[in-house]
C-alpha positions in Angstrom: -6.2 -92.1 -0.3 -5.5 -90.0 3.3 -5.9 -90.6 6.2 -8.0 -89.4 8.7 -5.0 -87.9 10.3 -3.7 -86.2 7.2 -7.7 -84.8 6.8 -7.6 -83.2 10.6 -4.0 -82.0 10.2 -5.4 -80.4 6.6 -8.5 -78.7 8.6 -6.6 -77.2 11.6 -3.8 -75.8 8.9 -7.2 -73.9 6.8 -8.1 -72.6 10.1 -4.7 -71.5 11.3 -4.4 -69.8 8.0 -7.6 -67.8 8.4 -7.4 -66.7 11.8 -3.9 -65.3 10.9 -5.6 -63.5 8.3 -8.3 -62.3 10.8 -5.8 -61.5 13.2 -3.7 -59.1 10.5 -6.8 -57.4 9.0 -8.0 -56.9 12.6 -4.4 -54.8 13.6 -5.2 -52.9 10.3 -8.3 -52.0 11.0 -7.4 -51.0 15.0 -3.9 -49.4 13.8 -6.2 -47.2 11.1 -8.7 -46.6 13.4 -6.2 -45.2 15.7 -4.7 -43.0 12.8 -8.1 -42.0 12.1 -8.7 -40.9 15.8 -6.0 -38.5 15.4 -7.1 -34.9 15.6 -5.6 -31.2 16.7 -7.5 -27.4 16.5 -5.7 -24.0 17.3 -8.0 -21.4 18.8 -7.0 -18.2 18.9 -8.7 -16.8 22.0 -9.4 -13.7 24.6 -8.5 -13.7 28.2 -12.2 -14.5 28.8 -11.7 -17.8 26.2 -13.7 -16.1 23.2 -12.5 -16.8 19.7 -11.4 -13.4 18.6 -7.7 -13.5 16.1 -6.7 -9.9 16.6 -3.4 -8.5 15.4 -1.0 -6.4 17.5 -2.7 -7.5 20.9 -2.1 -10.6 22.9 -4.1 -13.5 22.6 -4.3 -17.6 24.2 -3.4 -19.7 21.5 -4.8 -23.2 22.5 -4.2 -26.3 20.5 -6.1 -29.0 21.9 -7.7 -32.2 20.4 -6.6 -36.2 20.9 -3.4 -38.5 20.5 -3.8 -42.0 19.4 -0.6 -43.3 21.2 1.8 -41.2 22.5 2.9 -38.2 20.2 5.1 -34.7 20.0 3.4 -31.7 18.9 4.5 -29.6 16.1 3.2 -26.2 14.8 4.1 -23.8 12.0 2.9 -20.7 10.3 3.0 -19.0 7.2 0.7 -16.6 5.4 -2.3 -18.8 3.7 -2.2 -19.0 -0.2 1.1 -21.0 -0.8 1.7 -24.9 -0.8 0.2 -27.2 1.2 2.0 -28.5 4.2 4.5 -30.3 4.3 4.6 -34.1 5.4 6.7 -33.5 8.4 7.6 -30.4 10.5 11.4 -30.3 9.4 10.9 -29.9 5.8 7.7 -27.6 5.8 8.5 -23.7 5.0 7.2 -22.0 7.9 7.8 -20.2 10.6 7.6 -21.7 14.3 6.3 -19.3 17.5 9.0 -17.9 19.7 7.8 -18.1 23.0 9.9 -19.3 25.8 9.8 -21.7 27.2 7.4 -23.8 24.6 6.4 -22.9 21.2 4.5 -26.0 20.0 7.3 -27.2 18.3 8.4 -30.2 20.2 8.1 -29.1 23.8 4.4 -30.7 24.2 4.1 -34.3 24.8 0.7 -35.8 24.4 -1.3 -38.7 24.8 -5.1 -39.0 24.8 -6.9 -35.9 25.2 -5.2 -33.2 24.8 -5.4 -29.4 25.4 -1.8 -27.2 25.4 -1.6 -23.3 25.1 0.7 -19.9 25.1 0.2 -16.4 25.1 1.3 -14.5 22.0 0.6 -11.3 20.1 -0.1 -11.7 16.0 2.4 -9.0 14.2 -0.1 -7.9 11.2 -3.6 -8.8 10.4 -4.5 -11.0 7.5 -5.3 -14.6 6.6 -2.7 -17.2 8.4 -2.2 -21.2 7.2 -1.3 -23.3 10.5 0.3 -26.6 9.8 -0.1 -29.2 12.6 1.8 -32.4 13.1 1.3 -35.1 15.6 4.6 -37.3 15.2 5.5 -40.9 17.2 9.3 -39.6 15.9 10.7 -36.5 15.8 10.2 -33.0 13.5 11.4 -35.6 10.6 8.9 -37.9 10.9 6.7 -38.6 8.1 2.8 -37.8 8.9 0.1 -36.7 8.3 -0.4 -33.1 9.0 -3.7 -31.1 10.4 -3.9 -27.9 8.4 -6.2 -24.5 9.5 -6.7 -21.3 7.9 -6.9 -18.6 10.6 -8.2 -14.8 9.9 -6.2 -12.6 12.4 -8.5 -9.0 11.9 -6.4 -5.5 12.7 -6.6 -3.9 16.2 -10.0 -1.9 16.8 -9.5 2.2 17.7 -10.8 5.7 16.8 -9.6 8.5 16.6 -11.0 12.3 16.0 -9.7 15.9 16.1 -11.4 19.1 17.0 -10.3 23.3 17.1 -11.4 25.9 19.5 -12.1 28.1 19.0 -12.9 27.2 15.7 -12.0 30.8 14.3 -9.2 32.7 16.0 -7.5 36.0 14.8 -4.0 35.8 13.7 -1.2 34.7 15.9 -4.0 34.1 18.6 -4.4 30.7 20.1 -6.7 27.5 19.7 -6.7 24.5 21.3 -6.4 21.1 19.1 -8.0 18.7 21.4 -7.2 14.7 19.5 -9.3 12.2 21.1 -10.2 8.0 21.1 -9.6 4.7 21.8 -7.3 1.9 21.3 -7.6 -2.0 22.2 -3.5 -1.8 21.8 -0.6 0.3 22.6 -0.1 2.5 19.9 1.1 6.2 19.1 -0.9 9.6 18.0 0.4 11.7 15.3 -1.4 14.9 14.2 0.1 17.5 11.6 -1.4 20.8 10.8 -1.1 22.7 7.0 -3.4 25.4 5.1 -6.6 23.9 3.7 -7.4 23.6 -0.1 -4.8 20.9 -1.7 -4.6 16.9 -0.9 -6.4 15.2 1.7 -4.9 13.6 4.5 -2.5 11.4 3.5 -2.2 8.0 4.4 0.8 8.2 6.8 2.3 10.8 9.1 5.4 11.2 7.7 4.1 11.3 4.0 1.9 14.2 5.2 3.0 17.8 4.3 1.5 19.5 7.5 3.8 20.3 10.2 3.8 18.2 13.6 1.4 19.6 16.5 1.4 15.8 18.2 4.4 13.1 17.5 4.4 9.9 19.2 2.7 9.8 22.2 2.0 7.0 23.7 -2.0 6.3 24.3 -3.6 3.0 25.3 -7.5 2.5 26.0 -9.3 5.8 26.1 -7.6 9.2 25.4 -7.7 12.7 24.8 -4.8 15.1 24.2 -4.2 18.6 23.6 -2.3 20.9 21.3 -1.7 25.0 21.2 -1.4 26.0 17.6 -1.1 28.9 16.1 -1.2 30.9 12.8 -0.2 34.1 11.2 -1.9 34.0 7.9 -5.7 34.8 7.6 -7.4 31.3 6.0 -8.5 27.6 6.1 -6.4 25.2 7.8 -6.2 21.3 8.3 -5.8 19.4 11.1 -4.8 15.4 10.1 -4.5 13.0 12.8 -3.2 9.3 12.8 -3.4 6.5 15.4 -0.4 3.9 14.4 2.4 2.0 15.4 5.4 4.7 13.8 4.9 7.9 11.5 5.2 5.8 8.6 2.5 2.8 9.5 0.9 2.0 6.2 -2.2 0.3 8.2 -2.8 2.4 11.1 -5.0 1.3 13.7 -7.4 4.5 12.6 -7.2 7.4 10.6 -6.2 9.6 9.1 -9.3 12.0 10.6 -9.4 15.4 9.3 -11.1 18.7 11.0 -10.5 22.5 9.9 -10.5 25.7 11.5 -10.4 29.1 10.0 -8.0 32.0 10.9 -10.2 35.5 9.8 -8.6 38.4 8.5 -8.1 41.3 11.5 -11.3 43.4 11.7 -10.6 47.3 10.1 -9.4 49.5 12.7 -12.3 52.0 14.2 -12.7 55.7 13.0 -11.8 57.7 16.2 -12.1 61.5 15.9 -9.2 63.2 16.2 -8.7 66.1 19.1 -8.2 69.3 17.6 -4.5 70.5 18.9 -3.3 74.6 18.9 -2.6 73.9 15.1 -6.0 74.1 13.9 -5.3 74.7 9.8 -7.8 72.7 7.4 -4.7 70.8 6.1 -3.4 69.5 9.3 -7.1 68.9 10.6 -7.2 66.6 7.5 -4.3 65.1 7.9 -5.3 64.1 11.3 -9.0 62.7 10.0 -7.2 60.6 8.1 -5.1 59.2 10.2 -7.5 58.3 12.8 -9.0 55.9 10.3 -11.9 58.2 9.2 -12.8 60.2 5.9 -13.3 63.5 5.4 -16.1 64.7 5.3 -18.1 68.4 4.1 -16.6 71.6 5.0 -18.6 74.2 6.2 -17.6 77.7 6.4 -19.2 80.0 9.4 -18.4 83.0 10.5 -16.8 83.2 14.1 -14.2 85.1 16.5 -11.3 82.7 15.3 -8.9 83.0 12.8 -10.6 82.9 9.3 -9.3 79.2 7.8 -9.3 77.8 11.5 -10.9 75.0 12.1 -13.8 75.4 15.1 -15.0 72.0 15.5 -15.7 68.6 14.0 -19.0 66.6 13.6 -19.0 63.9 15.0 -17.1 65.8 17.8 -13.7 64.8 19.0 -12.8 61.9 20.5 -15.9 60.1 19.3 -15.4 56.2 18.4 -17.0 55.3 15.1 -17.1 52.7 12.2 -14.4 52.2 10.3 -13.3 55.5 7.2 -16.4 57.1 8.9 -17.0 60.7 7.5 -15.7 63.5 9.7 -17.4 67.1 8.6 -15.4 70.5 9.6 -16.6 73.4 10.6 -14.2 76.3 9.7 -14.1 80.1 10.7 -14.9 82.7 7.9 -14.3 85.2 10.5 -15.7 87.5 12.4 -19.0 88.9 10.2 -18.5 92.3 8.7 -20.4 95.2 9.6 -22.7 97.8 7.5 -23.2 101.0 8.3 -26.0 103.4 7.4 -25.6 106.4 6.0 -27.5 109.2 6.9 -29.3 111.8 4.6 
């Protein structure tokens, strides 16, 4: 049979024993809560801290959120649609920003509350898979990482051509006048060809028209000109890109199209010829014709000139008229013969 001792030494040992229990499942719970309370966010912002992913023009990336115990951040990047990521930063297939000097990859140190950032510009538009990792250890530590799809969208401009005049005679002048916007530094191409075959096609350089703009530099609003220039009569095409190079296969707008027409030369005018000291029907003729008129009726009158001379023209010389007008002659039949009577 025990003791009494024995039975109070039995009872503290039970107790022992279950507080130790307690104790362990307490830690557990704290040490998950305290994995639990773990979080990080990128936002991709404007200068003015709206959300707004944009390629090709800098934004604030700023990862904030809060740190159980003391951590090291780690960020990477790769387009979305692949694996998962990775259980630590070392092993995980992406890419890590290269700004100096941080780049969320080991150079931020955080504890509680947290809110880091860097300026950066996004290369291309399209849909981006951030991996995050919060590690007690270094990029090798096992954890568990935070992962967030981003849409980065493609820089916003317009761009639009126009001709004056908008018909012009050949090898006379128009102004191409290119105009628009751009959020980001870019480039303006514009190519001229006759109208009629393809459309604009989707690059500069894969565009059969020849250069009228190449390259310049625009940023914000913009407007430039171009003389062109054309010999044959027709419809032309104007194509004009806003990119990054000649052969940008997402450009930040275009291609834009606008024609102009170059009209056949109007018909030279009829202008009477001025009859000269050879005055024969054939040269007088000759002369009509060349002046850009037709001839016209002859009519035969008699006169003090030369019979077969020419007198005059109707319209009269020098006069300016539509183009292969009719030009009538008058010629001499001589002088008019006289009858005599004869007496009885």
């Amino acid at each position: 049979m025990r003791s009494r001792a024995q039975a109070d030494r039995g009872r503290w040992a039970a107790i022992a024993m279950t507080s130790a229990v307690l104790i362990a499942a307490v830690a557990l719970l704290v040490g998950a809560s305290s994995a639990r309370a773990d979080s990080a966010t990128l936002s991709v912002l404007r200068t003015d801290g709206q959300p707004d992913p944009a390629a090709r023009v800098p934004r604030v990336f700023a990862l904030s959120g809060v740190a159980s115990v003391p951590e090291t951040v780690y960020v990477k990047f790769r387009p979305a649609g692949g694996a998962p990521c990775a259980p630590n930063a070392s092993s995980d297939s992406g890419s890590t920003f290269n700004t100096y000097p941080e780049g969320f990859y080991g150079d931020d140190h955080v504890n509680g509350a947290f809110r880091v950032q860097l300026v950066d510009t996004w290369p291309t538009a399209g849909e981006v898979l951030f991996c995050i990792w919060l590690s007690t250890g270094d990029s090798q530590t096992i954890t568990t990482p935070f992962s967030q799809l981003v849409t980065f969208r493609g820089p916003i401009g317009a761009i639009s051509a126009s001709v004056s005049p908008g018909t012009v005679r050949p090898r006379k002048n128009a102004i191409v006048t290119v105009s628009g916007s751009t959020e980001t530094p870019t480039y303006v191409f514009a190519k001229v060809r006759p109208a009629g075959g393809a459309p604009c096609a989707p690059t500069a350089s894969s565009d059969t028209g020849s250069y009228i703009i190449s390259s310049s530099s625009v940023n914000g609003s913009f407007s430039l000109q171009a003389t062109i220039s054309e010999e044959t009569p027709g419809t032309y095409l104007v194509c004009a890109w806003l990119a990054d190079t000649s052969d940008d296969a997402t450009p930040v707008a275009g291609p834009q199209s606008t024609t102009f027409g170059v009209a056949s030369p109007p018909p030279p005018r009829c202008r009477v010829p001025t009859l000269a000291s050879d005055r024969s029907v054939a040269t007088v003729r000759q002369q009509i014709r060349a002046g850009h008129c037709r001839v016209g009726r002859t009519t035969r009158v008699y006169s003090r000139k030369r019979r077969g001379e020419v007198i005059r023209l109707s319209p009269r010389s020098g006069s300016l008229l539509a183009w292969r007008a009719h030009v009538d002659l008058i010629v001499s039949r001589g002088q008019r013969p006289h009858h005599h009577r004869h007496r009885r």
